[in-house]
Legacy VTK file of the C-alpha trace (Angstrom):
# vtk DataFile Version 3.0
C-alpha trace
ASCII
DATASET POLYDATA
POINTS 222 float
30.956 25.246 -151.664
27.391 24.428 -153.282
25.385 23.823 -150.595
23.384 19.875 -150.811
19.805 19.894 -150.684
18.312 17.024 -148.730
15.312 16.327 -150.683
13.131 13.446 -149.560
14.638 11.680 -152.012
17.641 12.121 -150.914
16.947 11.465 -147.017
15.543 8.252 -148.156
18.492 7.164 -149.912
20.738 7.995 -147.143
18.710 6.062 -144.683
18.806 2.748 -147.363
22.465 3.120 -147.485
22.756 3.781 -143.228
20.160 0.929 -143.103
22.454 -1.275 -145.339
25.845 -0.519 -143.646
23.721 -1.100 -140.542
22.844 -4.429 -141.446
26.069 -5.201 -143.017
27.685 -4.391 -139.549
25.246 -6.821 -137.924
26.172 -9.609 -140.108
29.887 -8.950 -139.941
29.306 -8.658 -135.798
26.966 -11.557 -136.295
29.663 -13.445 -138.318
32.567 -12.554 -135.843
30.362 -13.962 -132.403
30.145 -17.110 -134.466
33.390 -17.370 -135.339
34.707 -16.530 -131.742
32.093 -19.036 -130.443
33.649 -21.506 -132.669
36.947 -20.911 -131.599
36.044 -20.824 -128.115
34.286 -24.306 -128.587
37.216 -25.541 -130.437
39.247 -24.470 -127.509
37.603 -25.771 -125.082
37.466 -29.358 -126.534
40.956 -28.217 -127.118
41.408 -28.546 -123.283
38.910 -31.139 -122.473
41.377 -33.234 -124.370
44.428 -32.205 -123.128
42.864 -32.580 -119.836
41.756 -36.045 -120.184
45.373 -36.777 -121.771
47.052 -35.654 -118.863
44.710 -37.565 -116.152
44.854 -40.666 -118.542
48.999 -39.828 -118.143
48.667 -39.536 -115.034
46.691 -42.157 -113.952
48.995 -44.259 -115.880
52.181 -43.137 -113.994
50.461 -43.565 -110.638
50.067 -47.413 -111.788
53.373 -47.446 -112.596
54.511 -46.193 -109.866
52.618 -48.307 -107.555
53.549 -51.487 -109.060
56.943 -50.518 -109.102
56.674 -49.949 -105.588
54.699 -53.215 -105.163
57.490 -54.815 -106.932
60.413 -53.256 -104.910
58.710 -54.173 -101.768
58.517 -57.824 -103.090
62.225 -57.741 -103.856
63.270 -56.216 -100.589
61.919 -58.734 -99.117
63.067 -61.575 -100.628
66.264 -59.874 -100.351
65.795 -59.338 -96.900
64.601 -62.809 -96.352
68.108 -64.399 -98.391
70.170 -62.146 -96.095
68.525 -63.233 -92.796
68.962 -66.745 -94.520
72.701 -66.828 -95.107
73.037 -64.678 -91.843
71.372 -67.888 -90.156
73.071 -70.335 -92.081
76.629 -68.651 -91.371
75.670 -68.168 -87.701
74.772 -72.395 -87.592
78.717 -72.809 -89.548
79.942 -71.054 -86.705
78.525 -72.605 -83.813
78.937 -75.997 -85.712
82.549 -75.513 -86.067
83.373 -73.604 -82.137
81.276 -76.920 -81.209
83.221 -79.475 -83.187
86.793 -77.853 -81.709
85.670 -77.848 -78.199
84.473 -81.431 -78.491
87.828 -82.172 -79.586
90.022 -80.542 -77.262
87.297 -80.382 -74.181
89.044 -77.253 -72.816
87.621 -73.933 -72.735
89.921 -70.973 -71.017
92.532 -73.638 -70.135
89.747 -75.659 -67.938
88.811 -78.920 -68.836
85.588 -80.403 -69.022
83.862 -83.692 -69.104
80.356 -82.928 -70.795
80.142 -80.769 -73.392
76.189 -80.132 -75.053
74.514 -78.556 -78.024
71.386 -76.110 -77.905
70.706 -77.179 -74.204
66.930 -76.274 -73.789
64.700 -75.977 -71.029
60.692 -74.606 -69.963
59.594 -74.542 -67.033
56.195 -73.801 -67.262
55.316 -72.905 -62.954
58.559 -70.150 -63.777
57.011 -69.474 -66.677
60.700 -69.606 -67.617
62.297 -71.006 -71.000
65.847 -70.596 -72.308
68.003 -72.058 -74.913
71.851 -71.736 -75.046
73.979 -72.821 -78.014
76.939 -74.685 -76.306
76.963 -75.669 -72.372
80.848 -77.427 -71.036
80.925 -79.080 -67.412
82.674 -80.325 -65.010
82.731 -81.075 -61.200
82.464 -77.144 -60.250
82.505 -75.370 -63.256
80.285 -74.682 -65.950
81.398 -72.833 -69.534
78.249 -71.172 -71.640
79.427 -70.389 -74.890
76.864 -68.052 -77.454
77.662 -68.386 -80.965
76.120 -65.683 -83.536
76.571 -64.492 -86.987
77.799 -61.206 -86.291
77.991 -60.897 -82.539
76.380 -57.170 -81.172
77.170 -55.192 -77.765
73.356 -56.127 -77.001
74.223 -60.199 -77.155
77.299 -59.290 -74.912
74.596 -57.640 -72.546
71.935 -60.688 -72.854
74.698 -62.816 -72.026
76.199 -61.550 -68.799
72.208 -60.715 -67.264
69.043 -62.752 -68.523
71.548 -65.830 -69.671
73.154 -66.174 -66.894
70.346 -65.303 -64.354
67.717 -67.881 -66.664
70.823 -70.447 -66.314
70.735 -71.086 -62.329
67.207 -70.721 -62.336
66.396 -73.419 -64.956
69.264 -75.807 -64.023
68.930 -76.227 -60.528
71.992 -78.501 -60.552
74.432 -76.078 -61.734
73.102 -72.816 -59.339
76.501 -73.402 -57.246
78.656 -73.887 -60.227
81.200 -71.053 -61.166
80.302 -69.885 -64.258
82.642 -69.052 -67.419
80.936 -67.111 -70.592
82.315 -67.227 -74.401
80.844 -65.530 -77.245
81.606 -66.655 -80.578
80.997 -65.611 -84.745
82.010 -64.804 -87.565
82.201 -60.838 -86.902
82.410 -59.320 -84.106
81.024 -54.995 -83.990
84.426 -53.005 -82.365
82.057 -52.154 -79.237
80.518 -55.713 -78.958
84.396 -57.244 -78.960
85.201 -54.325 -76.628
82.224 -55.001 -74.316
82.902 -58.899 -74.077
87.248 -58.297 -72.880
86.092 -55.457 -70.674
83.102 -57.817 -69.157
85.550 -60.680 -68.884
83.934 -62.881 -71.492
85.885 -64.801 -73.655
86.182 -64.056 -77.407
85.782 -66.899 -80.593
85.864 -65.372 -83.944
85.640 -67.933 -86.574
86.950 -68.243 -89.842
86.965 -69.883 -92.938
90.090 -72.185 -91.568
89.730 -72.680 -88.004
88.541 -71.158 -84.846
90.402 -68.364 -82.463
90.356 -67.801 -78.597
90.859 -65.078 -77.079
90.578 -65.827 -73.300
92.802 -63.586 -71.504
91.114 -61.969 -68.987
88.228 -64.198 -68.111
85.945 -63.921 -65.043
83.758 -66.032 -63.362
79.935 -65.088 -62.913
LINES 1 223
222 0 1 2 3 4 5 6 7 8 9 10 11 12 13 14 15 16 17 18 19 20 21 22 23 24 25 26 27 28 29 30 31 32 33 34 35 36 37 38 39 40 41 42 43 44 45 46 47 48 49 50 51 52 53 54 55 56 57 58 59 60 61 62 63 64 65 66 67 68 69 70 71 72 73 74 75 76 77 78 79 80 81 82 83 84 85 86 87 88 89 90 91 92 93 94 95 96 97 98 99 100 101 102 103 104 105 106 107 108 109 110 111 112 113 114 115 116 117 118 119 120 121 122 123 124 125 126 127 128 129 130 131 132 133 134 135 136 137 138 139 140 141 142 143 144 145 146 147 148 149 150 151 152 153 154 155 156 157 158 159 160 161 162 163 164 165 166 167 168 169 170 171 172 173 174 175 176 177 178 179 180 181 182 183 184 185 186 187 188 189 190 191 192 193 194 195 196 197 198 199 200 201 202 203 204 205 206 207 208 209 210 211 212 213 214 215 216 217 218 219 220 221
C-alpha cells in the first residue's frame, strides 16, 4: 500500500473539508434545535388549547349542572308543596265529611250527644296554653274528641291520648270532670297507627270516597 504524504497542501485541504463537515454539522444541529423548538412550541400551544377547551368544557358542565340542580330543587318543591296541598285538602274532605255524619246521627260509640263543634279553639295566654281540636261532641257527662287527618300516623295516636287530652281539661275548665271518649279519623290509616289507636282504646274512622266507617269496639274512657 503506497504510503500518502501529508503535504501542507494536503493538511490544509483536509482541515477545509473537516472545517466544512464541521460547519455543516452545526447547521444540521442548528436546523434540528429549531425544528424541535418548533415542535415543542407547537405542542405546547397544542396543550394550552386543549387545556383551555377542557376548562371552557368544564366550566360549562358545572353550569349545567348547577342549574339543573337549581331547577330540580325548584320542581321538588313545587312538587312537594302540591303534595302537602292535596294532602291538606284531602285531610279537610275528611274531617268535613266524619263532621257532616256525626251532625246527622249525633252519636259517637253508641252515645248520644247534644252539641257537636268544629275546630274548637282556645289560648290562654297566663297558661301560656293554646290548642285546637278538629271535632268536639257533648253531653251532660261525656265529652267525644274526634282528630281527623289525611293519613293518620302512630305519633297522632300518641298526641292524642297525652298533650290532647291533658291541653283539653286544662283549657276547658267546664269539661275537666267529663269522661272523655277519643276517635281518630282519615283517609289512611299506617298498620301501626290503626294498631296503636284499637290497642289504646280509641275509636277508628277511615273515610272513603262513599261514606264514612266506625270502628268502635273496644273504646275507653280517658
Amino acid at each position: 500500500m503506497e504510503e500518502v504524504k501529508y503535504t501542507p497542501e494536503i493538511i490544509l485541504q483536509m482541515f477545509a473539508e473537516s472545517k466544512k463537515e464541521a460547519n455543516e454539522l452545526r447547521e444540521q444541529i442548528k436546523e434540528m434545535s429549531v425544528a424541535a423548538d418548533k415542535r415543542s412550541a407547537e405542542t405546547d400551544k397544542q396543550i394550552k388549547e386543549m387545556s383551555a377547551a377542557a376548562d371552557k368544557r368544564s366550566a360549562e358542565t358545572d353550569r349545567m349542572i348547577k342549574e339543573n340542580s337549581a331547577e330540580t330543587n325548584k320542581k321538588i318543591k313545587e312538587l312537594t308543596r302540591n303534595i302537602g296541598g292535596i294532602a291538606e285538602g284531602n285531610g279537610k274532605m275528611a274531617e268535613q265529611m266524619i263532621y257532616n255524619s256525626l251532625e246527622r246521627e249525633m252519636k259517637f260509640a253508641g252515645i248520644e250527644f247534644y252539641d257537636i263543634e268544629r275546630n274548637k279553639h282556645k289560648k290562654i295566654k297566663s297558661l301560656n296554653l293554646e290548642g285546637e281540636y278538629d271535632i268536639v261532641l257533648t253531653n251532660g257527662d261525656t265529652t267525644g274528641i274526634i282528630e281527623t287527618k289525611y293519613q293518620v300516623r302512630k305519633k297522632d295516636i300518641l298526641k292524642l291520648i297525652t298533650t290532647q287530652v291533658e291541653n283539653f281539661r286544662k283549657l276547658f275548665k267546664e269539661y275537666e270532670n267529663y269522661k272523655i271518649i277519643l276517635g281518630v279519623g282519615g283517609i289512611f290509616f299506617d298498620a301501626d297507627a290503626e294498631k296503636e289507636a284499637k290497642e289504646k282504646g280509641i275509636a277508628v274512622i277511615k273515610v272513603t270516597t262513599e261514606n264514612v266507617e266506625y270502628f268502635t269496639e273496644g273504646i275507653r274512657i280517658y
